[in-house]
N, C-alpha and C positions, 0 to 999 in steps of 0.2 A: 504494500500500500504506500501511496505518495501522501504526501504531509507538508503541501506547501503556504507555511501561515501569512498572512499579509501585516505589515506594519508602515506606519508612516511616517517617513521620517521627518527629522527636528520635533515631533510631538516628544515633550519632555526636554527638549534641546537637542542640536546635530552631535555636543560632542557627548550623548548617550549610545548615540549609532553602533559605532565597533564590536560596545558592550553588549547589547543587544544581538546585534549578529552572531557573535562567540558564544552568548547561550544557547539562542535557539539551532546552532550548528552542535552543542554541544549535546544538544537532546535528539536528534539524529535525522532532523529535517530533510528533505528533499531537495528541497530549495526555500530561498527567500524572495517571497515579493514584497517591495521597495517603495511604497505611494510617495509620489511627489505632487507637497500641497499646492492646491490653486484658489484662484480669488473667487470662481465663479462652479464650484464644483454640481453643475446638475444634475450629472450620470452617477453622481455616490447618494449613497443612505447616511442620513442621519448621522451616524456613528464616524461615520469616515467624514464627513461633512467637519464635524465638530474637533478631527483629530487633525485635520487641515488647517484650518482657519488656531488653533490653536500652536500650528507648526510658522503657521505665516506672521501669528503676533512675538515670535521671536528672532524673528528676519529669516526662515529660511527660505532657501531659491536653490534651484535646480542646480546652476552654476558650483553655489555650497554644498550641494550633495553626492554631487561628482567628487568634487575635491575630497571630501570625505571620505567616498568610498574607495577612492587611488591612495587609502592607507591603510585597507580594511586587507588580511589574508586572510582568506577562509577557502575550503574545499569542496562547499555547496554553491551552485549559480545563483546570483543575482539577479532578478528581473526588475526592470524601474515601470512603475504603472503610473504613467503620466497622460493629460491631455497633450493635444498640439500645440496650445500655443507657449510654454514654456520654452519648447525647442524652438519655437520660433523666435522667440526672445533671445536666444543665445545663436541663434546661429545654426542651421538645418548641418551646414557643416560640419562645425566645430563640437556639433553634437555625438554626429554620426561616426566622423572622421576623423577624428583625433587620437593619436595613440593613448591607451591608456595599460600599463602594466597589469597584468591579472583577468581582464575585460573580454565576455564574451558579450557581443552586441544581442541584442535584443530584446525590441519594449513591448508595451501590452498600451494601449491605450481606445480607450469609450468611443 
């Protein structure tokens, strides 16, 4: 059975991230999906709603959660569940194509 839990990150602050990851890989996860908050989220419930907006009142951004996770080693994949306009915001490029050590690309988004 797969076991892939969803969390959002900066909810609690970005630099709870790592910590976070290294539990739930320590509990023998599948994988992690990675919510990145937005200002207008219509496609989440409630719950995710509230863990966003609570990620955005401590300034996090896409940008920050990259950088974040280009310090995270772990041996479970990452997936970011984001809308489009974030990556649009940074750059479809710089999003997609940009080295990043450890990174296997692929996102999920509404």
């Amino acid at each position: 059975m797969l076991i892939v839990p969803y969390i959002m990150a900066g909810d609690g602050g970005l630099s709870t991230l790592p910590d976070t990851i290294h539990f739930l890989e320590e509990q023998g996860v599948s994988a992690i999906e990675i919510g990145v908050p937005f200002s207008d989220p219509v496609a989440d419930g409630p719950v995710i709603q509230e863990a966003g907006l609570r990620a955005l009142n401590v300034g996090t951004t896409l940008r920050a959660i990259i950088e974040k996770l280009t310090t995270v080693e772990t041996k479970v994949p990452l997936i970011l569940m984001t809308y489009f306009n974030p990556v649009y915001q940074i750059g479809i490029e710089a999003f997609f194509y940009k080295p990043r050590k450890n990174w296997h690309q692929r996102t999920d988004h509404p």
